[in-house]
PDB file with one MODEL, atoms N, CA, C and O in Angstrom:
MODEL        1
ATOM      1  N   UNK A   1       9.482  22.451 -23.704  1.00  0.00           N
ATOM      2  CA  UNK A   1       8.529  23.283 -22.983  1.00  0.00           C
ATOM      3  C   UNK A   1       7.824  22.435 -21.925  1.00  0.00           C
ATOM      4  O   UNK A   1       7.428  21.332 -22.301  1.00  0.00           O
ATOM      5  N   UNK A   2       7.565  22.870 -20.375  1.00  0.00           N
ATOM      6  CA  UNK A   2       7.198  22.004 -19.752  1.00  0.00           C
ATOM      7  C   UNK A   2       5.561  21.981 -19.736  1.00  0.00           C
ATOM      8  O   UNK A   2       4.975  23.031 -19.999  1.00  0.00           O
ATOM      9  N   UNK A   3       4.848  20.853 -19.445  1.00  0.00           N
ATOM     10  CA  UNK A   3       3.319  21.111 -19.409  1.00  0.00           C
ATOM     11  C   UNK A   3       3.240  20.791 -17.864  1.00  0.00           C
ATOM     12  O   UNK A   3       3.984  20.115 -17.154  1.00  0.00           O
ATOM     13  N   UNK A   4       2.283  21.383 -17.628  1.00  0.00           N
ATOM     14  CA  UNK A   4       1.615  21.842 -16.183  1.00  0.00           C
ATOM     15  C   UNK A   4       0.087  21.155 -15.917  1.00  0.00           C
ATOM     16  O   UNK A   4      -0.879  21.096 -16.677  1.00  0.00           O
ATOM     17  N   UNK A   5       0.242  20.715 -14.683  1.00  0.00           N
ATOM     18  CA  UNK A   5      -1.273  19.705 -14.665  1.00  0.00           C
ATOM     19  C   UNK A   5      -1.380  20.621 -12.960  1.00  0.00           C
ATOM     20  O   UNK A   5      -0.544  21.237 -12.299  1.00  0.00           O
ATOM     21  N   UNK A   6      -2.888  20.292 -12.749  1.00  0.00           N
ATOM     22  CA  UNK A   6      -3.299  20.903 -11.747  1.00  0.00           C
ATOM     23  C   UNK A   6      -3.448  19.971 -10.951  1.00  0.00           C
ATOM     24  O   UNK A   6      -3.896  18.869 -11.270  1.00  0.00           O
ATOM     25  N   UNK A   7      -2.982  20.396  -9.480  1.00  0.00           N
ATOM     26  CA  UNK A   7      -2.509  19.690  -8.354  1.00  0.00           C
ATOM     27  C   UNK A   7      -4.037  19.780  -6.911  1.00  0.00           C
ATOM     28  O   UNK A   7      -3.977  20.646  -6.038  1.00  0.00           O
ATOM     29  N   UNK A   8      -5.102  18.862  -6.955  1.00  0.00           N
ATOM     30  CA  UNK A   8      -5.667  19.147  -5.613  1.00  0.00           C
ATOM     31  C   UNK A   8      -5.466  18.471  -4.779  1.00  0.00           C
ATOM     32  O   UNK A   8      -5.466  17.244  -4.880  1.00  0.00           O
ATOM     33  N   UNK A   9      -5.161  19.354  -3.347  1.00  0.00           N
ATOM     34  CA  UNK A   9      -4.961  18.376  -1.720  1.00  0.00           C
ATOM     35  C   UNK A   9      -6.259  18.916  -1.190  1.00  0.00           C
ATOM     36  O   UNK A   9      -7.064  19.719  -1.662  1.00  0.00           O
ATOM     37  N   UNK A  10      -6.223  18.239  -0.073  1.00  0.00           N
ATOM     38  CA  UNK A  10      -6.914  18.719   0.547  1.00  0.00           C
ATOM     39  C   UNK A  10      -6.171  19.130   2.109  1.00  0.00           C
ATOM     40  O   UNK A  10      -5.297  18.279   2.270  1.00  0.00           O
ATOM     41  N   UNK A  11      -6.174  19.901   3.074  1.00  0.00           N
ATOM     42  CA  UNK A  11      -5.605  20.325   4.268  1.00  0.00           C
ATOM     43  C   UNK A  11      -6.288  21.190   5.526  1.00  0.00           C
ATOM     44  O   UNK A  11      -6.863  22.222   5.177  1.00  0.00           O
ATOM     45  N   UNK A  12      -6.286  20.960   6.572  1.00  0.00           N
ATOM     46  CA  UNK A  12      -7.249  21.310   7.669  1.00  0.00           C
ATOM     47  C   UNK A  12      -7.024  23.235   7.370  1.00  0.00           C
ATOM     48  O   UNK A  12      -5.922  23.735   7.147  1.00  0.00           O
ATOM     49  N   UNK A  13      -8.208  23.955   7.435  1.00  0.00           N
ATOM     50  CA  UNK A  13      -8.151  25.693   7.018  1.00  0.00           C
ATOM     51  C   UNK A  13      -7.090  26.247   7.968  1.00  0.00           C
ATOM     52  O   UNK A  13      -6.159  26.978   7.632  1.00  0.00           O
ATOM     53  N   UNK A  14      -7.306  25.883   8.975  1.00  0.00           N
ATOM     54  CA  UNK A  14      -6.591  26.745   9.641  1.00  0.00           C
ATOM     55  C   UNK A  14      -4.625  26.769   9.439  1.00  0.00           C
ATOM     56  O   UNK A  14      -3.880  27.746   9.504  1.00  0.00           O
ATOM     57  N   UNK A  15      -4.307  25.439   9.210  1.00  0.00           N
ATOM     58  CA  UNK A  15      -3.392  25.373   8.673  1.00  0.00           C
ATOM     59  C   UNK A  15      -2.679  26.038   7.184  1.00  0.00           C
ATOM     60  O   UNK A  15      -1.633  26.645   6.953  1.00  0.00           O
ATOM     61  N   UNK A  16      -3.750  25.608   6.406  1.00  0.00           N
ATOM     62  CA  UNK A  16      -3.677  26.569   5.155  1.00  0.00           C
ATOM     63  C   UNK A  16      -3.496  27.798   5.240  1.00  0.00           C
ATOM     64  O   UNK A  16      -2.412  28.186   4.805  1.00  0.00           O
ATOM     65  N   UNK A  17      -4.290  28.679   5.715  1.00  0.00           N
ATOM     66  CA  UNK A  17      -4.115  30.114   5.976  1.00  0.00           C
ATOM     67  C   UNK A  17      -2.671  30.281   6.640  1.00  0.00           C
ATOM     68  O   UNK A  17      -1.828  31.053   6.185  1.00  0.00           O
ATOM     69  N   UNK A  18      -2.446  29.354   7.938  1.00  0.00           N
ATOM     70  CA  UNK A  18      -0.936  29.890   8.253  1.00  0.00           C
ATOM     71  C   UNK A  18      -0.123  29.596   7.543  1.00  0.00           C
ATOM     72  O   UNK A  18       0.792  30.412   7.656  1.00  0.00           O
ATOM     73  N   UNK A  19       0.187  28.545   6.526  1.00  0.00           N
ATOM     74  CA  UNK A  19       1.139  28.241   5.044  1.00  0.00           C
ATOM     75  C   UNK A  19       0.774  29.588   4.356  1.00  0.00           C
ATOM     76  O   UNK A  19       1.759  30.300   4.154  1.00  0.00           O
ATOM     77  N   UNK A  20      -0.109  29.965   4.056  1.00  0.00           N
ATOM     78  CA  UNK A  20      -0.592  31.002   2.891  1.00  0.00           C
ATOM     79  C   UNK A  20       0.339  32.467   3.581  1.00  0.00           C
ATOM     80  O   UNK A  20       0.898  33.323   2.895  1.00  0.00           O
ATOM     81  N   UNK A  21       0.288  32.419   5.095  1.00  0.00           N
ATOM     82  CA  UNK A  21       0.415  33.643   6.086  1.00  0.00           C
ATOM     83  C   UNK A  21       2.364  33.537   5.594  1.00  0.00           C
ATOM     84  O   UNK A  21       3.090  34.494   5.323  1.00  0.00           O
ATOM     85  N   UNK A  22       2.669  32.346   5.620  1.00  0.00           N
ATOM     86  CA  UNK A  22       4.279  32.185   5.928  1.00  0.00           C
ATOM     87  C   UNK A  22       4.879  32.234   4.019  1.00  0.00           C
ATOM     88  O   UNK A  22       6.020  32.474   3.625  1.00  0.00           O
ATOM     89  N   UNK A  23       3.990  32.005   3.415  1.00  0.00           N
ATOM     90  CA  UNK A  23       4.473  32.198   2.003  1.00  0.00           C
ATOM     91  C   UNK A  23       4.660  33.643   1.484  1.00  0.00           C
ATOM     92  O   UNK A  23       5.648  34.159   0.961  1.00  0.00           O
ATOM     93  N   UNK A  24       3.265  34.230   1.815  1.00  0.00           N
ATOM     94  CA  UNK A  24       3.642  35.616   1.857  1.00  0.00           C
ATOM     95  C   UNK A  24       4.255  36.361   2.031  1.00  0.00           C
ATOM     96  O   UNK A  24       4.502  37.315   1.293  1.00  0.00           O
ATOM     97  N   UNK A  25       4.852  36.020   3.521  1.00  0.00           N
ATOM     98  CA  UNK A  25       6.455  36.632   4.280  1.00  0.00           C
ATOM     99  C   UNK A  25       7.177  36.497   3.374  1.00  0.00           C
ATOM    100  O   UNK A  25       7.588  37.548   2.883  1.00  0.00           O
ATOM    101  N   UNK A  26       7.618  35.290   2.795  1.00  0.00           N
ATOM    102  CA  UNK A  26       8.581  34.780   2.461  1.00  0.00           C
ATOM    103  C   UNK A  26       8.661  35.149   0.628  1.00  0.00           C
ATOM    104  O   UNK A  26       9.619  34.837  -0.079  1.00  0.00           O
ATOM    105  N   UNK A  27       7.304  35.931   0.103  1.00  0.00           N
ATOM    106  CA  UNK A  27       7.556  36.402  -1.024  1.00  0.00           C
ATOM    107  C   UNK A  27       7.646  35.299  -2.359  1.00  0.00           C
ATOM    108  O   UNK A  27       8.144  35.318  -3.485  1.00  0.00           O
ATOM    109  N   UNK A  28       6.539  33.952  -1.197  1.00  0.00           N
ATOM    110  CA  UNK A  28       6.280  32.554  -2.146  1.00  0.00           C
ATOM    111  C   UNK A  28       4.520  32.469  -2.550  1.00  0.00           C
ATOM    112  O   UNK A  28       3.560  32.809  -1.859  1.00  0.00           O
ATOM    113  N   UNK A  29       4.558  31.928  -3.824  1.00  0.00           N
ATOM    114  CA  UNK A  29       3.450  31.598  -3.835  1.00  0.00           C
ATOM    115  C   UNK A  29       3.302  30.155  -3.280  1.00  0.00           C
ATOM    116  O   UNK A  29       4.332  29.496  -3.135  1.00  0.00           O
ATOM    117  N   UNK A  30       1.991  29.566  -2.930  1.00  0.00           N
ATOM    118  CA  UNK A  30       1.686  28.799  -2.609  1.00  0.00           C
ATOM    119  C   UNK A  30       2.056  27.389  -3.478  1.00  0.00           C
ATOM    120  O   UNK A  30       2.387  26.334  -2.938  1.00  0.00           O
ATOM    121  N   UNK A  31       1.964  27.540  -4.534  1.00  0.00           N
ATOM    122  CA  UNK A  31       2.359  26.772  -5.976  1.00  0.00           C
ATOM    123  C   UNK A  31       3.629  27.118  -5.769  1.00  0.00           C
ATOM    124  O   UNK A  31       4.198  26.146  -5.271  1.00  0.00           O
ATOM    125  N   UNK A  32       4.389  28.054  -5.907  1.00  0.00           N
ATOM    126  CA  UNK A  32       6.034  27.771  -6.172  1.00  0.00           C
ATOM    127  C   UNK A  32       6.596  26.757  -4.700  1.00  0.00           C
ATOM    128  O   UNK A  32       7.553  25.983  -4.738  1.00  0.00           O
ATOM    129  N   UNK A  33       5.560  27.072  -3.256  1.00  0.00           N
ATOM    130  CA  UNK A  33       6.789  26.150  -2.327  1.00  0.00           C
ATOM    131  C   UNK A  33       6.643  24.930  -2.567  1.00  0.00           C
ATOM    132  O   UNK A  33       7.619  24.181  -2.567  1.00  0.00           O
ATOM    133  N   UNK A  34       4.812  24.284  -2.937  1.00  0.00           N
ATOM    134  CA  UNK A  34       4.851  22.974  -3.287  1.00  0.00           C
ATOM    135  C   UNK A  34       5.712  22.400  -3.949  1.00  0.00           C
ATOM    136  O   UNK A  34       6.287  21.371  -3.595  1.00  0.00           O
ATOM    137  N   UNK A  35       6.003  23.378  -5.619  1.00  0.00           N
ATOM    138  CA  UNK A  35       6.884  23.232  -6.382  1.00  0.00           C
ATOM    139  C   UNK A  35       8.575  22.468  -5.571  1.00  0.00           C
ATOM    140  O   UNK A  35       9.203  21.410  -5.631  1.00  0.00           O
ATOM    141  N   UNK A  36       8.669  23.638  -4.961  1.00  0.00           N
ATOM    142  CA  UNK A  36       9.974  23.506  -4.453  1.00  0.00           C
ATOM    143  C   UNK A  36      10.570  22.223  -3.367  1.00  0.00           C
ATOM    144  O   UNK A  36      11.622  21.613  -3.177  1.00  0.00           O
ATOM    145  N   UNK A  37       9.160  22.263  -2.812  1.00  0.00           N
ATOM    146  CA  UNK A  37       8.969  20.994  -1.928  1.00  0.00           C
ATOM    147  C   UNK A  37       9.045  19.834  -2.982  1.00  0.00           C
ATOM    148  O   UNK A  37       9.989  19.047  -2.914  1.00  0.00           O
ATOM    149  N   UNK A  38       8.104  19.702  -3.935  1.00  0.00           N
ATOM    150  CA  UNK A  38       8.149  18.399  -4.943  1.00  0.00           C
ATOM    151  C   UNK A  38      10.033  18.176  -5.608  1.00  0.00           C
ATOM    152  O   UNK A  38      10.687  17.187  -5.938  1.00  0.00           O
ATOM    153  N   UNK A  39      10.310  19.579  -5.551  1.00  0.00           N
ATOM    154  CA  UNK A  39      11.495  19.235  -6.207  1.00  0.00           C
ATOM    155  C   UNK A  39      12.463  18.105  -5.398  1.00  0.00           C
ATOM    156  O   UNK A  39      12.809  17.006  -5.831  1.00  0.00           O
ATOM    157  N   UNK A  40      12.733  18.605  -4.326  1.00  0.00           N
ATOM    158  CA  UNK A  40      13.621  18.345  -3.245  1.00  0.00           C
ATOM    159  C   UNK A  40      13.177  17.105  -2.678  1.00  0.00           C
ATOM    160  O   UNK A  40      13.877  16.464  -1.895  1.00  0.00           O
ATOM    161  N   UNK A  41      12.121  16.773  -3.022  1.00  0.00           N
ATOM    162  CA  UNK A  41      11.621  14.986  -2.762  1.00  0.00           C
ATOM    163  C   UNK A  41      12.348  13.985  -4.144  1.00  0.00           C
ATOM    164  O   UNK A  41      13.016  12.973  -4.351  1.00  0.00           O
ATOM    165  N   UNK A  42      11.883  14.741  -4.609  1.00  0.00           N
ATOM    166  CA  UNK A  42      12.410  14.216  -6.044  1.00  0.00           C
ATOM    167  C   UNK A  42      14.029  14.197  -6.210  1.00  0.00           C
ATOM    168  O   UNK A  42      14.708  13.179  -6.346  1.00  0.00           O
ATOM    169  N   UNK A  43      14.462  15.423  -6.173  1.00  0.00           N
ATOM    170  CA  UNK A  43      16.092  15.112  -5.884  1.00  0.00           C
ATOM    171  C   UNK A  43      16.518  14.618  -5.039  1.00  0.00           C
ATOM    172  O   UNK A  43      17.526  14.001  -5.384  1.00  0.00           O
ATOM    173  N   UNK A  44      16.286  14.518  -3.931  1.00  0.00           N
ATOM    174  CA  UNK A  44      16.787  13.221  -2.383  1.00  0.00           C
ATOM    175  C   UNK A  44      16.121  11.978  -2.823  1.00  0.00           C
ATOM    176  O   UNK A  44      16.756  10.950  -3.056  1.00  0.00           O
ATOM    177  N   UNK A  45      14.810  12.079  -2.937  1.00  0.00           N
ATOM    178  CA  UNK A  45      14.534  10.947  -3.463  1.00  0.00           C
ATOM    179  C   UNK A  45      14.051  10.320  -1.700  1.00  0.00           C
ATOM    180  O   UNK A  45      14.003   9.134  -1.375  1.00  0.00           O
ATOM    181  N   UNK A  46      13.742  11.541  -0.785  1.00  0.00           N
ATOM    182  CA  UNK A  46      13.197  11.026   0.167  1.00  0.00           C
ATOM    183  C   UNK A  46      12.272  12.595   0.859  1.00  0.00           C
ATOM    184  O   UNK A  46      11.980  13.525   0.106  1.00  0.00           O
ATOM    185  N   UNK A  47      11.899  12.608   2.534  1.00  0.00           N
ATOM    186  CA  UNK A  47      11.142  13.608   2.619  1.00  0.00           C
ATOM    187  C   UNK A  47      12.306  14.597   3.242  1.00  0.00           C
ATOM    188  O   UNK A  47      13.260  14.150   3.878  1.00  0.00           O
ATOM    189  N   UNK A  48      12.179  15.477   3.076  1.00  0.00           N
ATOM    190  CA  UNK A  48      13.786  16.550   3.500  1.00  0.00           C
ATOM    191  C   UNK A  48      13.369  17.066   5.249  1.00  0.00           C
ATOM    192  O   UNK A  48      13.843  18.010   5.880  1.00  0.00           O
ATOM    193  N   UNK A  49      12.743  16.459   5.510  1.00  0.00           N
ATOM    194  CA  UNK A  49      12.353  16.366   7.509  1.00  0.00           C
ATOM    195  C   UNK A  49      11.722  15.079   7.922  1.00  0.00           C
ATOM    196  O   UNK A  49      11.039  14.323   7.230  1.00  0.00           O
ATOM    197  N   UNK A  50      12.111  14.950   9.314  1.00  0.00           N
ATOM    198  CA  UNK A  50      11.339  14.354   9.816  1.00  0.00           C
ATOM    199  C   UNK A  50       9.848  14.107   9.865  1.00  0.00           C
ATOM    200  O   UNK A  50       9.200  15.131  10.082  1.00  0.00           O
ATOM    201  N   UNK A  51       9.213  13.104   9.730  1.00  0.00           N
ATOM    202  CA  UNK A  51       7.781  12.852   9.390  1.00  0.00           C
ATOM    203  C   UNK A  51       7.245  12.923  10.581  1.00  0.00           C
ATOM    204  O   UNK A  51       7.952  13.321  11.507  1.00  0.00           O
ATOM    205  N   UNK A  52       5.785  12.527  10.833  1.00  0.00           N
ATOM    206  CA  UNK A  52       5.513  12.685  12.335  1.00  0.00           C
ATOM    207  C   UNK A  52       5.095  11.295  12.384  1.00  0.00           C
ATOM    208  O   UNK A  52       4.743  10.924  13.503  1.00  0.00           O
ATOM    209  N   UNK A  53       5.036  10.269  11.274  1.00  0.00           N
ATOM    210  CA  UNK A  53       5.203   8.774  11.861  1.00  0.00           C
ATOM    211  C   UNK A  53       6.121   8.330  12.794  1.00  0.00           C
ATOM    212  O   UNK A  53       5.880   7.547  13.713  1.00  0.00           O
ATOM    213  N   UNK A  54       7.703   9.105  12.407  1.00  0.00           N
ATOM    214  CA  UNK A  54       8.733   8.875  12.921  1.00  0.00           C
ATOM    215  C   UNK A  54       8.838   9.488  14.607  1.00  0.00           C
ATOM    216  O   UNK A  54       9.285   8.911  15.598  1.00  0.00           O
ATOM    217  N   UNK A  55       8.348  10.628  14.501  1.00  0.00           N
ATOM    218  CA  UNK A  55       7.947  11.171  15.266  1.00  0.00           C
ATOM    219  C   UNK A  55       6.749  10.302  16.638  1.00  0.00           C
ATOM    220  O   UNK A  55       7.136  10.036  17.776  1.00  0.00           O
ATOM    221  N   UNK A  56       6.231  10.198  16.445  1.00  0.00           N
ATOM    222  CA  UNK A  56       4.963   9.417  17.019  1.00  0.00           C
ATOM    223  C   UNK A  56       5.579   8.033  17.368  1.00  0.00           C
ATOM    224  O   UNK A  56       5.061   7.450  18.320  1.00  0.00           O
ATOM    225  N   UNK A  57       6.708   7.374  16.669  1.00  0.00           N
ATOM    226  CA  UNK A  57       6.892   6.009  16.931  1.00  0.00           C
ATOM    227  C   UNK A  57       7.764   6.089  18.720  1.00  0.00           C
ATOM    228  O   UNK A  57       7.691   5.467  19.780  1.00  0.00           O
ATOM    229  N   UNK A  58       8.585   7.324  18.123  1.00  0.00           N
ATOM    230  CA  UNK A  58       9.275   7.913  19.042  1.00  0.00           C
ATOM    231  C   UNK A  58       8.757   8.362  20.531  1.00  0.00           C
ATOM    232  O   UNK A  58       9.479   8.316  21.526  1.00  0.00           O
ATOM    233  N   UNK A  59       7.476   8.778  20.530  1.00  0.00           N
ATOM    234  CA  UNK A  59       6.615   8.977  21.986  1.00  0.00           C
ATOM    235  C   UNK A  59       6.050   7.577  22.149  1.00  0.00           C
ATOM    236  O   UNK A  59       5.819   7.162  23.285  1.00  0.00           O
ATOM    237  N   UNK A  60       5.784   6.734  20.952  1.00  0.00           N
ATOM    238  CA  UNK A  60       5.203   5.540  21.805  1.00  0.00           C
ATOM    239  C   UNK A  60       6.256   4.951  22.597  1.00  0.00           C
ATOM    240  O   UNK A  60       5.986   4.255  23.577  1.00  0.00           O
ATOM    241  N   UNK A  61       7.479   5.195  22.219  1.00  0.00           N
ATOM    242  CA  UNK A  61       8.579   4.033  22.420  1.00  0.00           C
ATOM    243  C   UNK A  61       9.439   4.587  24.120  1.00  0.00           C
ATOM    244  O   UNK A  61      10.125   4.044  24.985  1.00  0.00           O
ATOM    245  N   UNK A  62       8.737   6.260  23.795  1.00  0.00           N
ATOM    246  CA  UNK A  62       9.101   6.701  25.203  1.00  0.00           C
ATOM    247  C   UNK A  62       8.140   6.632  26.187  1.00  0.00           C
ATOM    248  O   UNK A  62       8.432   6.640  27.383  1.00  0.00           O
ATOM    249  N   UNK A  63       7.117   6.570  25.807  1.00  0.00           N
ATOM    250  CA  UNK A  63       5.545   6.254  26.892  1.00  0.00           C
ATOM    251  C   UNK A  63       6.068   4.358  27.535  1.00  0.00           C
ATOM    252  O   UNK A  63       6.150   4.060  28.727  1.00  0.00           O
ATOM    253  N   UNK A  64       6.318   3.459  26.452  1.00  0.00           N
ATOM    254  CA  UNK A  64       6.526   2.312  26.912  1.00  0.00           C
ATOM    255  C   UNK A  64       7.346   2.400  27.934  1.00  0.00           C
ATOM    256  O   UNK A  64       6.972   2.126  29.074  1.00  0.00           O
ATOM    257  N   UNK A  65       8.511   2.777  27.663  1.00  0.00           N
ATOM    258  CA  UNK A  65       9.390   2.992  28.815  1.00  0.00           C
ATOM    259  C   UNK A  65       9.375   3.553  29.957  1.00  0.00           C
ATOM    260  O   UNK A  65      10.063   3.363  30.959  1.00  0.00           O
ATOM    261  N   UNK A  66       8.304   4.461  29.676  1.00  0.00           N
ATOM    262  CA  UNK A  66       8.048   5.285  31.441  1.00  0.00           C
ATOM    263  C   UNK A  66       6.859   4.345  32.136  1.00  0.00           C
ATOM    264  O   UNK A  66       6.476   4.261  33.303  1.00  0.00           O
ATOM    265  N   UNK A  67       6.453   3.692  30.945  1.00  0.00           N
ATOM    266  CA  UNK A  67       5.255   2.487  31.833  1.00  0.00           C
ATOM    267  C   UNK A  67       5.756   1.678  32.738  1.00  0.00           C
ATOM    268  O   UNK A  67       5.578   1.615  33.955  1.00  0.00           O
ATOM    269  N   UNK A  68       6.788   0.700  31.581  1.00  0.00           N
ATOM    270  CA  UNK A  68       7.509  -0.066  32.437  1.00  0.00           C
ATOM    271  C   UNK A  68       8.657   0.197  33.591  1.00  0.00           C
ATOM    272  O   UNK A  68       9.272  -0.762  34.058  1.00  0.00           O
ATOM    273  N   UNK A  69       8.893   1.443  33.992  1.00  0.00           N
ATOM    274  CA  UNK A  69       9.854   1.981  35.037  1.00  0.00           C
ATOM    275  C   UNK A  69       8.650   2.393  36.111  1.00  0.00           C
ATOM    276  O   UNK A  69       8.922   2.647  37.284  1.00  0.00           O
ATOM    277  N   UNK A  70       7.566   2.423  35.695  1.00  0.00           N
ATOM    278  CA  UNK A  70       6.691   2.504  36.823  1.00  0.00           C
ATOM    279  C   UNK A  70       6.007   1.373  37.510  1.00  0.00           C
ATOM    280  O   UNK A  70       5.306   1.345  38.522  1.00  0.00           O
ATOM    281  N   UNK A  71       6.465   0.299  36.550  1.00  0.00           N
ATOM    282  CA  UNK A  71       5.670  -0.962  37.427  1.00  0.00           C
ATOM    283  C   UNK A  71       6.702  -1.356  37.833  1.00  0.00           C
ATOM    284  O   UNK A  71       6.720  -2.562  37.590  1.00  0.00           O
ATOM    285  N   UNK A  72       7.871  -0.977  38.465  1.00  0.00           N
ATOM    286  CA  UNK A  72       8.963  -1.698  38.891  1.00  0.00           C
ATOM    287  C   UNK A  72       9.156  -0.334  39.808  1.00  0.00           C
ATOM    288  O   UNK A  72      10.106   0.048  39.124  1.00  0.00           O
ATOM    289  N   UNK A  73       9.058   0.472  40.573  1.00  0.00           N
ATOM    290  CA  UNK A  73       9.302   2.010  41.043  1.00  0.00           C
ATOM    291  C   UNK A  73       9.258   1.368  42.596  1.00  0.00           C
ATOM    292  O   UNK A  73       8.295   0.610  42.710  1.00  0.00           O
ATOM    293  N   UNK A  74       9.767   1.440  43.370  1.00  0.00           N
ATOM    294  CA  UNK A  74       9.974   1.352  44.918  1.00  0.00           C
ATOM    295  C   UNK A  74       9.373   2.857  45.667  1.00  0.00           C
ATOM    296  O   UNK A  74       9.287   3.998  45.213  1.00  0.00           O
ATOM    297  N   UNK A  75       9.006   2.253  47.053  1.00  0.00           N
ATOM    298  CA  UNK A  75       8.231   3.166  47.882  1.00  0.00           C
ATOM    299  C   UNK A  75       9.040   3.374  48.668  1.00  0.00           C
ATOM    300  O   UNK A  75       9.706   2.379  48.955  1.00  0.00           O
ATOM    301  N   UNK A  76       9.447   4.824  49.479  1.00  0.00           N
ATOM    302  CA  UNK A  76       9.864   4.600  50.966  1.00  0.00           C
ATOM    303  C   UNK A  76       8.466   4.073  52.070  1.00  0.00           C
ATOM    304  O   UNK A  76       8.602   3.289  53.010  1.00  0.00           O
ATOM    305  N   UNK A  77       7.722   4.450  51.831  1.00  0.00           N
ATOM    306  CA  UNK A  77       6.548   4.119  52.749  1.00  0.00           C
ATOM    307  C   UNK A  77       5.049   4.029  51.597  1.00  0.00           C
ATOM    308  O   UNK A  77       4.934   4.705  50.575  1.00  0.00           O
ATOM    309  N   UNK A  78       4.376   3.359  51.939  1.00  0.00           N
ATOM    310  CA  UNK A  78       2.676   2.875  51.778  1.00  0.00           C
ATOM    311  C   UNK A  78       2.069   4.348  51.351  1.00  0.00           C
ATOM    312  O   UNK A  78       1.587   4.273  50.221  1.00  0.00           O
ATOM    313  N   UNK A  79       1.966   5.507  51.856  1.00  0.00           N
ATOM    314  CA  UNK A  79       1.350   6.509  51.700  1.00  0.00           C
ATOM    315  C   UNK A  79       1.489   7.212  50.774  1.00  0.00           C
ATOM    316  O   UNK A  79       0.686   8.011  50.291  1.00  0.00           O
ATOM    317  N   UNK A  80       2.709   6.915  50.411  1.00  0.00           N
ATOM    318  CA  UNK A  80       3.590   7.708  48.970  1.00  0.00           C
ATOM    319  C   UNK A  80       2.908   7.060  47.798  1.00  0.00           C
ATOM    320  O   UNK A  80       2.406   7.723  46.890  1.00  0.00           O
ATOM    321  N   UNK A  81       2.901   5.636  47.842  1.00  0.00           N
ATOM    322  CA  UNK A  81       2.427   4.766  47.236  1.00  0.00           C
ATOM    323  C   UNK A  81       0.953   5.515  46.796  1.00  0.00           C
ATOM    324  O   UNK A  81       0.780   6.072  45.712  1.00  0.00           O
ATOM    325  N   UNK A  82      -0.083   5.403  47.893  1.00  0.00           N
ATOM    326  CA  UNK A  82      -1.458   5.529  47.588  1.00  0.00           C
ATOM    327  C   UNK A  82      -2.032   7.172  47.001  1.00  0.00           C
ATOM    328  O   UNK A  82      -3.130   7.564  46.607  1.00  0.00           O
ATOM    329  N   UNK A  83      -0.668   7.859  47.178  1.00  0.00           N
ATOM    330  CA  UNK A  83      -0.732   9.715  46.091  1.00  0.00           C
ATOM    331  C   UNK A  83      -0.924   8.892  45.220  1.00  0.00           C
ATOM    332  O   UNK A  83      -2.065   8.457  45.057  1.00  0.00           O
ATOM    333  N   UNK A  84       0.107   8.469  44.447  1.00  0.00           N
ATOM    334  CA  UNK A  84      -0.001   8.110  43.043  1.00  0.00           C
ATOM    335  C   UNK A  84      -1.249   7.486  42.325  1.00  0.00           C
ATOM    336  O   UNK A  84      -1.788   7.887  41.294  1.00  0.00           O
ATOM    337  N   UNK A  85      -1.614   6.313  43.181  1.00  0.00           N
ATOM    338  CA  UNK A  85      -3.177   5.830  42.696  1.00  0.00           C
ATOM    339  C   UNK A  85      -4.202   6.801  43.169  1.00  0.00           C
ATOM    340  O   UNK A  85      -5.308   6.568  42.682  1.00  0.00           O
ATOM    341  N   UNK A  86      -4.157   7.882  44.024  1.00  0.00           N
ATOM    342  CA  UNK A  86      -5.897   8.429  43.356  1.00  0.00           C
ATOM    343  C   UNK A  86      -5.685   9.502  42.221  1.00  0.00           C
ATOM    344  O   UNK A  86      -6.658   9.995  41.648  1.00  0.00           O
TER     345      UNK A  86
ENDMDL
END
């Protein structure tokens, strides 16, 4: 028989309500998707999407690159140049 312990997060409201909004559709309780979510961590044995660490490493790594293509960027003329700096 399985025993059951009670689970608190905490999560920004507005988010909650739209999880609560999309469980409903979907004919889930809020407890069964966690459930389902815990399962599927547990059976992969990892997170079943992309994280937004991974995510985020990914815009820093593309921000670097548009930095450095801009300190190397050629002008046809001076004026073109001085749009960009104001």
């Amino acid at each position: 028989m399985a025993s059951y312990v009670n689970v608190n997060i905490r999560m920004d409201a507005e988010l909650k309500n739209e999880f609560e909004a999309y469980c409903k559709s979907a004919n889930l309780s809020m407890t069964r998707a966690f459930n389902l979510f815990a399962r599927e961590v547990v059976r992969g044995k990892k997170i079943p999407f992309e994280t937004a660490g991974k995510e985020a490493g990914a815009g820093r790594e593309s921000r670097r690159k548009e930095a450095a293509q801009s300190m190397f960027r050629t002008y046809a003329a001076v004026g073109e140049m001085m749009k960009e700096t104001d």
